[in-house]
N, C-alpha and C positions, 0 to 999 in steps of 0.2 A: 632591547634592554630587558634583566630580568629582575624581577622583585620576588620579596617572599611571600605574598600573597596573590597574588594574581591565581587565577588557575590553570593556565598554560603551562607557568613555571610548575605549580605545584604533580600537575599531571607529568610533567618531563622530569621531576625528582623521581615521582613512585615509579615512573616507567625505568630511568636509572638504577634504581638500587635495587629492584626487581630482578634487571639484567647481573648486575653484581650476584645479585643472593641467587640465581642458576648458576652463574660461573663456580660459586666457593659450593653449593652444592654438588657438583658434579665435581670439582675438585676432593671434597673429601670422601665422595662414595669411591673415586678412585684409588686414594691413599689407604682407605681402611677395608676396600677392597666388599663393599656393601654395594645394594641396590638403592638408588631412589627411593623405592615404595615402600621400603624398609625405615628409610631414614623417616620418612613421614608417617609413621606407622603409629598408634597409641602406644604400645607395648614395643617391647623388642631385649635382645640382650645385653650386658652388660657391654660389651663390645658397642653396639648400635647405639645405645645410649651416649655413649662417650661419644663418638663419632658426631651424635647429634648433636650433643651440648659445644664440640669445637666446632660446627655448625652455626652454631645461634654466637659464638663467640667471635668468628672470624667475621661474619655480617653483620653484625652488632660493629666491629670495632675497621671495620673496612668499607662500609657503606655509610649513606644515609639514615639509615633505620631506625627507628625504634623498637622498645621493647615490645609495643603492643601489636605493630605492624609485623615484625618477626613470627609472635605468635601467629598472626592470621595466616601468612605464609607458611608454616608446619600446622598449623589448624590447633596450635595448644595456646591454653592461657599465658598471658603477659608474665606473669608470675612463676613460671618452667621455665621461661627464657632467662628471665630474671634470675633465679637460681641457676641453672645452667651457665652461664656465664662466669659468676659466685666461682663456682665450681673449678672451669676450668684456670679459672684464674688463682685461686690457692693451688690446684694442682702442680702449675706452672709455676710458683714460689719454691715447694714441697721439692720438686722431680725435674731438672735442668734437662731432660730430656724429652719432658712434653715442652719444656719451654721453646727447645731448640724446631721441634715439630711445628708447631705453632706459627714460630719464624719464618721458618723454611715456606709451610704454604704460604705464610701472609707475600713473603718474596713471591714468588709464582703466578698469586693471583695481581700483584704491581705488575712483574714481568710481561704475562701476557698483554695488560690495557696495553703500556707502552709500546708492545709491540702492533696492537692494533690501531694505536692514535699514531705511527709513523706511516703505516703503511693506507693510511688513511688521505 
């Protein structure tokens, strides 16, 4: 039986959405055609940026997370993620074709679990 507070549970969340947040990482370094160490980087291009704010947007909105936990995982303040997020979400208001982007990974990253919990 699992509760919200116990720390069993709470360690099987962080170790879940952990898993989650490498999966949509590795899925968007794939899509935008970036490095890992880039997306985690202080700085980086406009390019990389984006990338990383649909990052913090896809795990923010596909996992467990929080914003402050996000942060610790890219190593930036609660507050980047926070706006990042902001961001990609007026963008995808704005631009039907970040929207459809968006969509598309968030399918892929459902697609894959499912295909891992059957074959499970």
């Amino acid at each position: 039986m699992s509760c919200d507070y116990c720390l069993h549970c709470r360690k099987l969340m962080a170790t879940r959405w952990r898993d989650s947040a490498d999966e949509i990482v590795d899925l968007v370094c794939r899509t935008f055609s970036v490095r890992r160490e880039e997306l985690m980087q202080f700085r980086g291009s406009a390019h990389v940026s984006f990338a990383r704010q649909v990052a913090f947007f896809l795990i923010r909105n596909l996992s467990s997370a929080s914003f402050p936990a996000i942060g610790v995982y890219f190593q930036k303040d609660h507050s980047t993620v926070m706006y990042g997020c902001a961001q990609i979400k007026e963008r995808m208001e704005k631009h039907p074709e970040t929207a459809r982007l968006i969509a598309k990974m968030s399918l892929r990253v459902g697609t894959k679990r499912e295909e891992e919990r059957l074959a499970a």
